[in-house]
C-alpha positions as CSV (number, residue, x, y, z in Angstrom):
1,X,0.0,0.0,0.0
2,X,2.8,2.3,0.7
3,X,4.2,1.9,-2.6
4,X,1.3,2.9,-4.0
5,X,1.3,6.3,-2.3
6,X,5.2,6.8,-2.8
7,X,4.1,6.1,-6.7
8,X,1.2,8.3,-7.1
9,X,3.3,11.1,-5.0
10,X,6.4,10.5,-7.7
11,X,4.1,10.6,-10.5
12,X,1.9,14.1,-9.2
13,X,5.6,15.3,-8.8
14,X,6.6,14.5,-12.5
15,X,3.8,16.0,-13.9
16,X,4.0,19.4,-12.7
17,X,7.7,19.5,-13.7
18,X,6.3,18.1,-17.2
19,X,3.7,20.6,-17.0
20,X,6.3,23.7,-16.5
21,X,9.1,22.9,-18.7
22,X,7.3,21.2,-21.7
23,X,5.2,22.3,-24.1
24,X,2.7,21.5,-26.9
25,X,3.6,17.5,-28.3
26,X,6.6,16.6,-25.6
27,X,4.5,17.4,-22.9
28,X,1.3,15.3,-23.9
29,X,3.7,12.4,-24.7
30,X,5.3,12.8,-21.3
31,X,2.2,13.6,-18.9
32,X,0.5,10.5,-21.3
33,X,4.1,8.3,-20.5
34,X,3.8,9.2,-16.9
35,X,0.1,8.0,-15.9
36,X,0.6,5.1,-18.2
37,X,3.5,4.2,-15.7
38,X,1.9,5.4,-12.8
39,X,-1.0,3.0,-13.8
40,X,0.8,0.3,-14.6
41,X,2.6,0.6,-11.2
42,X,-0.5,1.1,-8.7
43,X,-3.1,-1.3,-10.7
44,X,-0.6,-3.9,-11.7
45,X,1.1,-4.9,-8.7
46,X,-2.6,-5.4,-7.2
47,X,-3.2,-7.8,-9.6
């Protein structure tokens, strides 16, 4: 469970980084890269 939180924490963290210094394609790729990861993370190590 704890992972989970460290994960989502990381991932809130990348995002506003990805949100300030990208722009326009990069930063839809990234934030897109980084839930996908995020997600993968959290929903796969539960099942």
């Amino acid at each position: 469970m704890e992972t989970n939180i460290v994960t989502i924490i990381v991932a809130l963290i990348a995002i506003a980084i990805a949100w300030k210094v990208l722009s326009g394609l990069f930063k839809t790729l990234a934030l897109l890269a980084i839930l996908a990861v995020a997600a993968y993370v959290v929903f796969g190590v539960m099942a």
